[in-house]
N, C-alpha and C positions, 0 to 999 in steps of 0.2 A: 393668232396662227399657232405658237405655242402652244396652246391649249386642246386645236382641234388634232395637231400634230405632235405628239409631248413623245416622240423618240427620232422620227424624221431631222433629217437637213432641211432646213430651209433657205433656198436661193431665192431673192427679189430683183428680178432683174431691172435693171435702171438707164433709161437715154442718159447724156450726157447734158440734163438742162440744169443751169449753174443750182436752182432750189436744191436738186436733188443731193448736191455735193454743199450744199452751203453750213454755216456752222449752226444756223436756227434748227436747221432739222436732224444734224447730228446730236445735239443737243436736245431737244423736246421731242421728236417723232422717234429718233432711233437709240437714243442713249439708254433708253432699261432695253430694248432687244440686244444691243451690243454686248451685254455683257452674258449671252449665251452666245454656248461656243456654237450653238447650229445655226444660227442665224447669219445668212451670208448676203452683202450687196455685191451683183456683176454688174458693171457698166459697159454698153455696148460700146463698140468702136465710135468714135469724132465723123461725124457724116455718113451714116449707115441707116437711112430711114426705111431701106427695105427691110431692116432685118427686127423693128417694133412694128408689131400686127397694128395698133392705132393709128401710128402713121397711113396706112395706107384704109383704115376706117375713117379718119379726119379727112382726105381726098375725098372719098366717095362720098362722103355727108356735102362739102365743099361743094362737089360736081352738083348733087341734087337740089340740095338747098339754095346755094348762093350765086353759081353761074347765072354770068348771063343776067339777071336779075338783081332791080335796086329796090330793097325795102327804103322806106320813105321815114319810118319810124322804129327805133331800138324796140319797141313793143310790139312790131310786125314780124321782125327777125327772131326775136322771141317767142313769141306765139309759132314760126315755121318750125324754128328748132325744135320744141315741143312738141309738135306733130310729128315731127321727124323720128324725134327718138322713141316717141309713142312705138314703130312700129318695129323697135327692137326689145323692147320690153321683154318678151320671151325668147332666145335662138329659137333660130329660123336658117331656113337654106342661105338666104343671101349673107348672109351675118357669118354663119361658117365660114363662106367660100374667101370670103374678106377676112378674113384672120386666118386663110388658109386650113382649116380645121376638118373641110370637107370641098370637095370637087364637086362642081354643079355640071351636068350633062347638058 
């Protein structure tokens, strides 16, 4: 990111999941970006799932994928998920409108 960005701020913004704050990752994932001053972690509010776009991509994969429906085998659930994400491989209208990035009519 540095590299692509070599005068920018960079904000990562961050849920509040313990990995994200834990000392492993300050230490090996974040410890050489920390030491530039543009490199910035926000962490969102304590119970604010509306407000990470994933969160509410996790729901809808959830609804489509796993409602309702008992796979029988970890290699069934496997293979759906697969398929599933197959069909976000490139943005697409649905994909926007789920990250809020575009309004679907």
């Amino acid at each position: 990111m540095l590299d692509v960005y070599p005068s920018e701020e960079l904000y990562v913004v961050m849920d509040n999941s313990k990995i994200h704050d834990s000392d492993i990752t300050k230490t090996h994932l974040l410890g050489n970006l920390e030491k530039y001053h543009r490199f910035h972690r926000v962490f969102l509010p304590t119970y604010s799932p509306w407000l990470n776009p994933i969160e509410r991509f996790w729901r809808f994969m959830r609804r489509r994928l796993t409602h309702d429906y008992f796979f029988e085998t970890l290699e069934q659930l496997k293979r759906a998920a697969i398929n599933f994400f197959a069909h976000f491989a490139q943005p697409n209208e649905r994909m926007l409108s789920i990250f809020s990035l575009k309004t679907t009519r």
